[in-house]
N, C-alpha and C positions, 0 to 999 in steps of 0.2 A: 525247840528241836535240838540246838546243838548243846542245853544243859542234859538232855535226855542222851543224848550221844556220847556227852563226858559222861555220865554217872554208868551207862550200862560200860563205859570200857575198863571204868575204874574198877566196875563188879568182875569183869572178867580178867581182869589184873591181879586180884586179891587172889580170884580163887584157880589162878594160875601159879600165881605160887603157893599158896596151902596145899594145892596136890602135886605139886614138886616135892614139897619139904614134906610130906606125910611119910614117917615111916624112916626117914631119914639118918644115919646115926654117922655123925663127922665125930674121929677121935683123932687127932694129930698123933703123929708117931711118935713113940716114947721106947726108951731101952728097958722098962718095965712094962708088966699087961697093966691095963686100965679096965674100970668096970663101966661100963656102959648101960643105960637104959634102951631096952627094947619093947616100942607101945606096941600093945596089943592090936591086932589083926585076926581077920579070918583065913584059914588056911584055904587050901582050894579044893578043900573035899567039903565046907560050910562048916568048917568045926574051927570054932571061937577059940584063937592062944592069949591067955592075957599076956598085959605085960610084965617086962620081968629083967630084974639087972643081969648081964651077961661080962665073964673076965674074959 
């Protein structure tokens, strides 16, 4: 029981942070633009943006 109790919390650990970090784009500040990758998402009307570099 308490192997079953670690594995399910370690599951909801994982995928506690996978959708924190989905989507996420960290760029430290810089005195130049930086190009950044942006993943792909669905907007909120169901239409597919891929992704895509952004400056």
């Amino acid at each position: 029981m308490r192997r079953l109790m670690l594995i399910g919390l370690g599951l909801a650990v994982m995928s506690g942070v996978t959708l924190s970090l989905t989507g996420c784009i960290v760029v430290a500040p810089r005195p130049y633009g930086a190009r950044v990758w942006v993943p792909a998402y669905y907007a909120p009307s169901g239409i597919y943006v891929s992704g895509h570099w952004r400056s």
